[in-house]
Biopython code that builds the backbone (N, CA, C, O; Angstrom):
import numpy as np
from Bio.PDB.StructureBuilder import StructureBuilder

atoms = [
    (1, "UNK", "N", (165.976, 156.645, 167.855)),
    (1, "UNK", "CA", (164.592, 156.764, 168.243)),
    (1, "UNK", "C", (163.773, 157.163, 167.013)),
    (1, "UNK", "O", (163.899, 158.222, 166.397)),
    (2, "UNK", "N", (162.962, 156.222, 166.752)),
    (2, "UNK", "CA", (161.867, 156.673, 165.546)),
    (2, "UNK", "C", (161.044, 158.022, 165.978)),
    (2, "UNK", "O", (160.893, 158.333, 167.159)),
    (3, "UNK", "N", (160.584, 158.705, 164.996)),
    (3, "UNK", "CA", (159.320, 159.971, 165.163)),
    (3, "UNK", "C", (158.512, 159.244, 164.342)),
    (3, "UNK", "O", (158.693, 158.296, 163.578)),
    (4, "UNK", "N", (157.355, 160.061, 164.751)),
    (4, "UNK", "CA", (155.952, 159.582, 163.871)),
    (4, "UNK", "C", (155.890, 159.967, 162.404)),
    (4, "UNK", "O", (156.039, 160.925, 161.645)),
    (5, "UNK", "N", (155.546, 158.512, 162.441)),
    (5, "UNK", "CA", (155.683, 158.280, 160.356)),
    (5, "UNK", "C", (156.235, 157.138, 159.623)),
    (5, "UNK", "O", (156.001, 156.558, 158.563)),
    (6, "UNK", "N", (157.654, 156.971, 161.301)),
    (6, "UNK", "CA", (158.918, 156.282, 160.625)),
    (6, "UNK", "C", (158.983, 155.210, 161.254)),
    (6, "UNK", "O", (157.985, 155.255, 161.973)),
    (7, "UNK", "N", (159.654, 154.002, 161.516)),
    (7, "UNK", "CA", (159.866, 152.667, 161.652)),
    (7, "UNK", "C", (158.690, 151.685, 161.497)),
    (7, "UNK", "O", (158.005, 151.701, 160.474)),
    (8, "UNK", "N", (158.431, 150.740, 162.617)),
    (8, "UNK", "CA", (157.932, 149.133, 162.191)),
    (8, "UNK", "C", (156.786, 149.726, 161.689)),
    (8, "UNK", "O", (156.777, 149.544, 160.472)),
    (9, "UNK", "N", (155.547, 150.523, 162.153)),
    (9, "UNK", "CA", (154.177, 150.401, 161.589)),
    (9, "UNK", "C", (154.372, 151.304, 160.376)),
    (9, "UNK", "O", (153.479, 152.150, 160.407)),
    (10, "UNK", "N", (155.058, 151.455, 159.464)),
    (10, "UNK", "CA", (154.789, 152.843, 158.445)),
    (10, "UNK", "C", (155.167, 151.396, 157.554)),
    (10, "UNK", "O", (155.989, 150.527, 157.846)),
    (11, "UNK", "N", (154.267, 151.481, 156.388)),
    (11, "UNK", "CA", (154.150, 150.841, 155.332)),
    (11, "UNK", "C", (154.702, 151.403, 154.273)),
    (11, "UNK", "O", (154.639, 152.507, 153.732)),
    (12, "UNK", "N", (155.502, 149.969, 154.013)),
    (12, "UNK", "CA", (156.135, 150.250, 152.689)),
    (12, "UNK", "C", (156.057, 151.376, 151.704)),
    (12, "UNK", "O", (156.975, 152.162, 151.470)),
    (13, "UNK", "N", (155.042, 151.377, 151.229)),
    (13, "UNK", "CA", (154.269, 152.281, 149.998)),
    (13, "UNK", "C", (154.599, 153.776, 150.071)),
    (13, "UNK", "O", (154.892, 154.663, 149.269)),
    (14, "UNK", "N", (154.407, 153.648, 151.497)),
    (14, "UNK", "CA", (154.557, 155.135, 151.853)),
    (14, "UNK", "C", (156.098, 155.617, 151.819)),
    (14, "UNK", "O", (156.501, 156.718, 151.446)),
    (15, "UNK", "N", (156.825, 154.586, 152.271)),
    (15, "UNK", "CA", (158.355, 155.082, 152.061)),
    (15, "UNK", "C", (159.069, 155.193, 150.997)),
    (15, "UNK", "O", (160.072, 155.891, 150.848)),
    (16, "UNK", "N", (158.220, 154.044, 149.743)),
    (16, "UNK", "CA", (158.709, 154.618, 148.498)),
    (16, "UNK", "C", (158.301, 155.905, 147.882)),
    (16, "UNK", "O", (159.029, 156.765, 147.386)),
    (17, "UNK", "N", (156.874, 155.886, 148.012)),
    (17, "UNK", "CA", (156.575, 157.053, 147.539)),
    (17, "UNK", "C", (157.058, 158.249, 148.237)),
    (17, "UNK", "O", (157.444, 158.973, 147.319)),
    (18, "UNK", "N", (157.266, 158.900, 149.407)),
    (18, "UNK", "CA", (157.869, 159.767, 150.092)),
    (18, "UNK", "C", (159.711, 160.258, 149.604)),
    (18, "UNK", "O", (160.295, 161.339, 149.673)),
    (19, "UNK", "N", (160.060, 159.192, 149.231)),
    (19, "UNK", "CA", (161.315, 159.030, 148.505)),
    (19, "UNK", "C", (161.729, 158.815, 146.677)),
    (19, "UNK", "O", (162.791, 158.559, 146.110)),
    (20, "UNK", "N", (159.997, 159.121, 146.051)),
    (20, "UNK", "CA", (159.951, 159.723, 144.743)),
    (20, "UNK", "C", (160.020, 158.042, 143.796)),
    (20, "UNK", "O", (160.195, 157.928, 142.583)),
    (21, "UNK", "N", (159.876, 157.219, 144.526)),
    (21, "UNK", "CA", (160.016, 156.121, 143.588)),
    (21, "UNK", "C", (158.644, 155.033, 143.316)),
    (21, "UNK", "O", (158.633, 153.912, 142.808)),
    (22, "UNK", "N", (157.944, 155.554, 143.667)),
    (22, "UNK", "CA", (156.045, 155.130, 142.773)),
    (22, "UNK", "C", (155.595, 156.158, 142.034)),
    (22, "UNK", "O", (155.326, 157.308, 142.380)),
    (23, "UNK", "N", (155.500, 155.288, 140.284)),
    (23, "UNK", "CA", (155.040, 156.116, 139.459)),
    (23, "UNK", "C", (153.775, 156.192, 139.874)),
    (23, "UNK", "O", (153.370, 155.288, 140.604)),
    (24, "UNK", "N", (152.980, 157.157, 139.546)),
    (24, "UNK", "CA", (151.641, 157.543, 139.470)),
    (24, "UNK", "C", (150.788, 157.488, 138.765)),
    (24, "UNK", "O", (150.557, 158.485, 138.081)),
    (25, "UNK", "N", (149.856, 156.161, 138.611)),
    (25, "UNK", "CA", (149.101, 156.431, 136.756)),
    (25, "UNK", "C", (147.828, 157.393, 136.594)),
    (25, "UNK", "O", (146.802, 157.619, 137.235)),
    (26, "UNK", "N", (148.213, 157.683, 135.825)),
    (26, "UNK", "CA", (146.648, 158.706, 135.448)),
    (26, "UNK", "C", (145.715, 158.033, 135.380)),
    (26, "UNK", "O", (145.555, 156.891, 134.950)),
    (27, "UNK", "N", (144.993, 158.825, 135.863)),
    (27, "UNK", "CA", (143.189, 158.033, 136.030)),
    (27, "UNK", "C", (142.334, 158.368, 134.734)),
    (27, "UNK", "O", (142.571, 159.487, 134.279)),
    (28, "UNK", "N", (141.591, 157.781, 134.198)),
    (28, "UNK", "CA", (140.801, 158.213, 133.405)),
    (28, "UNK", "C", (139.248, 157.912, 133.794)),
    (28, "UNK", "O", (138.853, 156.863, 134.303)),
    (29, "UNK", "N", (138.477, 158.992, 133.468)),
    (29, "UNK", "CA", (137.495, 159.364, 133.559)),
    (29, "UNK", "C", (136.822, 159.069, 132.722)),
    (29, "UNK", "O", (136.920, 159.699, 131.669)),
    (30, "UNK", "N", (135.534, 157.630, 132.872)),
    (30, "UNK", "CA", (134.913, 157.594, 131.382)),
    (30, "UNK", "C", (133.921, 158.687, 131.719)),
    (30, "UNK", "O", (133.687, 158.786, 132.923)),
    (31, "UNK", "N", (133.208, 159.632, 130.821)),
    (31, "UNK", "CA", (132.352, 160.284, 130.586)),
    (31, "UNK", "C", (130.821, 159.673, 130.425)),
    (31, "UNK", "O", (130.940, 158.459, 130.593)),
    (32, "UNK", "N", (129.782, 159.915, 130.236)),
    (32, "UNK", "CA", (128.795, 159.163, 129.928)),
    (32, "UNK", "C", (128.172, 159.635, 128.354)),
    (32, "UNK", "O", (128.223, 160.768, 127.875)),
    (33, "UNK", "N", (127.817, 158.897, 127.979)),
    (33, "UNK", "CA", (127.352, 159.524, 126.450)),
    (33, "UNK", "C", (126.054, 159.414, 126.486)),
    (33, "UNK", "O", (125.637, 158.367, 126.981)),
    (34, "UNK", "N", (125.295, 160.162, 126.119)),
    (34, "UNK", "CA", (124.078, 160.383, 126.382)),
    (34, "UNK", "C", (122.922, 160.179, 125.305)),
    (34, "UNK", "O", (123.313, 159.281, 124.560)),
    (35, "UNK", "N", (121.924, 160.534, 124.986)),
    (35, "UNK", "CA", (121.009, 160.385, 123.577)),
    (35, "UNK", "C", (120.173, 161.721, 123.116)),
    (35, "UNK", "O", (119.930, 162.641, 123.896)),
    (36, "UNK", "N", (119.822, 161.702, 121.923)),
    (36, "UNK", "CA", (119.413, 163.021, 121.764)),
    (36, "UNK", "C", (117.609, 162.697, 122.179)),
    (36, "UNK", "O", (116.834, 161.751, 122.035)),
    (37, "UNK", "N", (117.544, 164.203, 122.801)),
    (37, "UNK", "CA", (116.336, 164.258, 123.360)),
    (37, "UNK", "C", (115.328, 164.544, 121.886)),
    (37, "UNK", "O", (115.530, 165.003, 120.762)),
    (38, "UNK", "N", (114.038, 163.919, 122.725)),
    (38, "UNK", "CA", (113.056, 163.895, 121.369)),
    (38, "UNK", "C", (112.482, 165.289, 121.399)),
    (38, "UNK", "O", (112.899, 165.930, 122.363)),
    (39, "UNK", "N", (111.533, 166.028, 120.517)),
    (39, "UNK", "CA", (110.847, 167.054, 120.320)),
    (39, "UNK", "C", (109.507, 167.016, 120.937)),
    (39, "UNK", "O", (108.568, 167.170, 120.157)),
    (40, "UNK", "N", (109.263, 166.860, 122.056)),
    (40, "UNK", "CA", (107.682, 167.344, 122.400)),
    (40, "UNK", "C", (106.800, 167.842, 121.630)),
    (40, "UNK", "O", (107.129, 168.986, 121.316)),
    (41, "UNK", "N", (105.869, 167.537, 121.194)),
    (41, "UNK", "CA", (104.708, 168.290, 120.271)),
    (41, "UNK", "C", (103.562, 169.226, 121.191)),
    (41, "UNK", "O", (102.991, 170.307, 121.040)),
    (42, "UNK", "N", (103.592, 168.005, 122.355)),
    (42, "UNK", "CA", (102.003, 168.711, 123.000)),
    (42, "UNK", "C", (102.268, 168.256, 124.508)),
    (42, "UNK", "O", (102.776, 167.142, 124.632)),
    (43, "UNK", "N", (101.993, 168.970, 125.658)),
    (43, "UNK", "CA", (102.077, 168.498, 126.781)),
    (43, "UNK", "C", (101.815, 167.060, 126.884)),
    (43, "UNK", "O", (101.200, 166.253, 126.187)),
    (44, "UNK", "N", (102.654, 166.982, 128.266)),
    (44, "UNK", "CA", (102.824, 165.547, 128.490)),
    (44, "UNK", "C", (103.041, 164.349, 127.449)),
    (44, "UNK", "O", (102.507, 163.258, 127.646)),
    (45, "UNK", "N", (103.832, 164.594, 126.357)),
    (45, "UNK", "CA", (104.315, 163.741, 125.401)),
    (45, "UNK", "C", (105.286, 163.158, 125.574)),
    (45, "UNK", "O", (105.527, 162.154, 124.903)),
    (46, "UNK", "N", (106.402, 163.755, 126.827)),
    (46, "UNK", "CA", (107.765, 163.268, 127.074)),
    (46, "UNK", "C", (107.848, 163.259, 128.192)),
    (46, "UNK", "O", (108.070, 164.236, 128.907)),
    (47, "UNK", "N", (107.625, 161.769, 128.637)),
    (47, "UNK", "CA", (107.788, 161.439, 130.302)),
    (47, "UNK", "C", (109.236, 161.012, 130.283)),
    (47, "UNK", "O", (109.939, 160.759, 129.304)),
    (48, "UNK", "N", (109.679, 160.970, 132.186)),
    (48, "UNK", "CA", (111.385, 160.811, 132.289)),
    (48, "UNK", "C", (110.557, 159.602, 133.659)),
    (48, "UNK", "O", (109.477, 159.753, 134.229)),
    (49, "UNK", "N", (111.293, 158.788, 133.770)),
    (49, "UNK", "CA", (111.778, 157.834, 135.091)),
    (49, "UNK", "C", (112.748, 157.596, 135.537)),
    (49, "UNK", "O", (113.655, 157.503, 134.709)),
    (50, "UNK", "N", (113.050, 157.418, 136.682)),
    (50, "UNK", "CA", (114.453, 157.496, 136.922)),
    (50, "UNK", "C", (114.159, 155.888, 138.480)),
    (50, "UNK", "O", (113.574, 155.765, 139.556)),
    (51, "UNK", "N", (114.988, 155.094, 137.592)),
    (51, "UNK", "CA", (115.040, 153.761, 138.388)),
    (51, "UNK", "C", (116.000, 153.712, 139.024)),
    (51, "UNK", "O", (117.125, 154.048, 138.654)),
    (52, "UNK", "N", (115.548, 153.093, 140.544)),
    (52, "UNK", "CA", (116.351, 153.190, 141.314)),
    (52, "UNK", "C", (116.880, 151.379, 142.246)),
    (52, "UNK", "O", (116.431, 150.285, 141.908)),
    (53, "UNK", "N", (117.224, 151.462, 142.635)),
    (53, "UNK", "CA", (117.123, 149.458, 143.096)),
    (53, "UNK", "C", (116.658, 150.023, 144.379)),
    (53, "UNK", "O", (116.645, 151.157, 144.859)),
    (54, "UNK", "N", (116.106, 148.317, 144.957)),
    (54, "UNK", "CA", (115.047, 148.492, 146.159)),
    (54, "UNK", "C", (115.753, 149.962, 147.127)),
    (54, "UNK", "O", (116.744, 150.649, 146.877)),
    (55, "UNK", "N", (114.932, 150.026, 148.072)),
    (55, "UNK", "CA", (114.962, 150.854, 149.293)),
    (55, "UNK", "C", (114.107, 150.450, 150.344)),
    (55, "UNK", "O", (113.417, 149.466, 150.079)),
    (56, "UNK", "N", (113.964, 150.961, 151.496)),
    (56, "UNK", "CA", (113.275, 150.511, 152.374)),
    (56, "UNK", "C", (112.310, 151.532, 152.625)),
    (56, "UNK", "O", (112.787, 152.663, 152.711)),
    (57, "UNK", "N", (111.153, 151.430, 152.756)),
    (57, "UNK", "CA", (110.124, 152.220, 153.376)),
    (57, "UNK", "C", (109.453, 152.297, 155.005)),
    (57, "UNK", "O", (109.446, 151.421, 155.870)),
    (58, "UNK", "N", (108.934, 153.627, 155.040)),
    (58, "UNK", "CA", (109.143, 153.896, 156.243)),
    (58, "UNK", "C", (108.343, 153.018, 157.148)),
    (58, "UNK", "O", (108.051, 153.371, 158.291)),
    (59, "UNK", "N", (107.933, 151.690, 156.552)),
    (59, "UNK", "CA", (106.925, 150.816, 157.391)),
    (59, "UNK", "C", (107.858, 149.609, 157.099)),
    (59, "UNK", "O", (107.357, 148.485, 157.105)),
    (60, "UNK", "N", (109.055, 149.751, 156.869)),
    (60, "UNK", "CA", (109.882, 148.778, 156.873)),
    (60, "UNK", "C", (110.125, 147.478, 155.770)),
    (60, "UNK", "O", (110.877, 146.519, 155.944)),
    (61, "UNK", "N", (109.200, 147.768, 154.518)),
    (61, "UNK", "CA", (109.254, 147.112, 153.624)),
    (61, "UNK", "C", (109.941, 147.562, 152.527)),
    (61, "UNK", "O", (110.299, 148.738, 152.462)),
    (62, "UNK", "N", (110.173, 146.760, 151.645)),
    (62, "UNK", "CA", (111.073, 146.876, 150.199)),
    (62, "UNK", "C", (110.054, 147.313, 149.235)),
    (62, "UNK", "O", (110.359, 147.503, 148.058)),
]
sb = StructureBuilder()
sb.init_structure("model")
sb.init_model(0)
sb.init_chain("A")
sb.init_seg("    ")
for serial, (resi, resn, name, xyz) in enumerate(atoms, 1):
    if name == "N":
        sb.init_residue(resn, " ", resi, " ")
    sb.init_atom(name, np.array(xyz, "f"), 0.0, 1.0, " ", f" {name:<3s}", serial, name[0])
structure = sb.get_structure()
């Protein structure tokens, strides 16, 4: 008699790995590299935007 986990519906993957035989690859993380910020002289000299792709508004348009 199977228990839960074990016979027809338990996928492969899982039985190797449970039994130590799928290596595991390390993930890598790209970082983001960034730019050096400029020096402001005088208010409002250094504006930021931040773009976004469409959205919907609350009257139902793009």
């Amino acid at each position: 008699m199977a228990t839960a986990g074990q016979g027809r519906g338990e996928r492969p993957h899982a039985v190797l790995d449970r039994n130590g035989l799928v290596q595991h690859r390390k993930r890598r993380r790209n970082r983001a590299v960034g730019t050096p910020l400029s020096q402001p002289r005088q208010p409002n000299d250094l504006w930021c935007a931040d773009y976004k792709s469409e959205f919907m508004l609350a009257d139902k348009r793009y």
